[in-house]
C-alpha angles and dihedrals in degrees: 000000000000112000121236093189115118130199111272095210096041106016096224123133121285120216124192115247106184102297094356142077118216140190117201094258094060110259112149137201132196114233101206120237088255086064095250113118123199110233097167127105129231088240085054088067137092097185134019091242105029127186133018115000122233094259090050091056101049094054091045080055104045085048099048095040085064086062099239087137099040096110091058080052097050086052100040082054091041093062093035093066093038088067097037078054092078102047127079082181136098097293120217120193125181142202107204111193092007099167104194088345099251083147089047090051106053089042093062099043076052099046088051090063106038107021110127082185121063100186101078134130130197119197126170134196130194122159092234104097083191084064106040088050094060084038088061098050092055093056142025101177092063123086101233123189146160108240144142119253085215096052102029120190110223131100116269110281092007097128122078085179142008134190134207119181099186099320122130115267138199106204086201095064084037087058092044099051100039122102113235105278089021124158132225111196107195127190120195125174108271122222101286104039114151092342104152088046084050097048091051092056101039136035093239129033118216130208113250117183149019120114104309089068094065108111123258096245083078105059104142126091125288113245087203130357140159143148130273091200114168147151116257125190116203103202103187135038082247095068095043086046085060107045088048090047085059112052128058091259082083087072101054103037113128125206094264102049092044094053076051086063101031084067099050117098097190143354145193128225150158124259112196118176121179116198133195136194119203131176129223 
C-alpha cells in the first residue's frame, strides 16, 4: 500500500519504514503496535486530550454495535461504490471524522463483497486518540490516524471520496486533498432527529437539521442528496444510557432529568439522517 500521508511539520510525503513513517527531511512518526499513527501536532490542538472522550466512545459503540444505525451505513455504502463503480484506478477512500470506525467497518466488510475494484483503500482521521485506538483494533486493513480535519493529513489530491457523519469540516483542506472530479458525502441530523429522546430531556424540542444546518465551508450546490428517516426502539436502559452517552444531550443533563431517564426501560425515536454529495 503507498502511503498518501504527508509531514505535518513540513508537508512533504511519509513513507512507511517498518513501524515508522518518514519524510525526506527526517521527520518520524511511531506507528503504534495496534497499526494507527498521530500525526497531529501539540499547537493543533485545542486541548491535551481533544475529541470524544473514552466514556463517550464507548457508549457511541455499545449503541451502534446493536444496528440501530445500520440503514445510514447501507446507504452511505451504497453511494460509496457507486461511485468506486466508475474507476479502474487506486482507489482512496476517507473517514473524516470516523470516531471508533463502526462506518469504516462496515464499508470495508461491504467493499469485500461487492467491490468490482480491488484496489481500494479506506483511511480515517479523528482528533480523539481514545477513538482512533479502538478504531485500530476493529480493523487492520484501515489506515487509522489521529489527525485534525482542519489540518488533514493526507498529499494534495490523494482522496476519490470522502465521507463526514456529523464531524466538523474546512472546505479549504476538503478542496486541497481531493483528487479532480473528487466527492464529499456529508451527512447532518434532519429535522426530527431524535425528537422524541429531545422532547423527554427539555420543555421545548427544537428542530435541528434540513439544509440550512450544513456549515458554511460547503456552500456550493449538492449533486445528489435525500433523507434515511426511521423508527428505533430502544428495548433496555442499556440501550437509552448509551445513546445518551453519545450525543451532546450527555453534557447538559441535570440530576432530574437524568433520574427521568434513569426510570425508563425502552423508548421509541426517530432517527432522521440527511445526506448530501458534492463534487470538488
Amino acid at each position: 500500500m503507498e502511503s498518501i500521508y504527508k509531514c505535518p511539520v513540513c508537508g512533504h510525503a511519509l513513507s512507511r519504514i517498518e513501524k515508522v513513517l518518514l519524510c525526506d527531511n527526517k521527520h518520524s512518526y511511531d506507528i503504534a503496535s495496534q497499526g494507527y499513527v498521530n500525526l497531529i501536532l501539540a499547537n493543533q490542538k485545542k486541548t491535551q486530550d481533544p475529541g470524544d472522550s473514552k466514556e463517550m466512545v464507548a457508549h457511541r459503540t455499545a449503541f451502534l454495535e446493536q444496528g440501530h444505525y445500520d440503514r445510514l451505513s447501507d446507504k452511505l455504502n451504497e453511494i460509496v461504490i457507486g461511485f468506486i463503480e466508475k474507476s479502474t484506478m487506486d482507489f482512496n477512500v476517507l473517514d473524516l471524522g470516523c470516531g471508533e470506525g463502526y462506518y469504516s467497518e462496515k464499508l470495508q466488510g461491504f467493499l469485500g463483497k461487492k467491490n468490482p475494484n480491488p484496489h481500494v483503500q479506506l483511511w480515517g482521521v479523528d482528533v480523539s486518540k481514545s477513538a482512533i485506538q479502538r478504531a485500530a483494533k476493529r480493523s487492520q486493513k484501515i489506515q487509522f490516524c489521529v489527525g485534525n480535519n482542519y489540518r488533514l493529513p493526507y498529499l494534495d489530491g490523494s482522496i476519490d471520496v470522502a465521507f463526514s457523519i456529523f464531524s466538523p469540516l474546512d472546505s479549504k483542506e476538503l478542496m486541497r486533498v481531493l483528487k479532480p472530479d473528487g466527492k464529499i458525502i456529508v451527512v447532518r441530523p434532519g429535522a426530527n432527529h431524535l425528537m422524541e429522546l429531545a422532547s423527554l430531556l427539555y420543555d421545548k424540542f427544537e428542530l435541528q437539521g434540513d439544509s440550512s444546518n450544513l456549515p458554511e465551508s460547503l456552500n456550493r450546490q449538492p449533486i445528489d442528496e435525500g433523507h434515511v428517516k426511521y423508527q428505533i426502539h430502544l428495548k433496555s436502559k442499556a440501550e437509552i444510557s448509551s445513546l445518551v452517552g453519545m450525543t451532546p444531550y450527555f453534557w447538559s443533563l441535570g440530576e432530574g432529568k437524568k433520574a427521568l431517564l434513569a426510570q425508563k426501560e425502552e423508548l421509541e425515536t426517530t432517527v432522521d439522517f440527511q445526506w448530501f454529495v458534492f463534487q470538488k
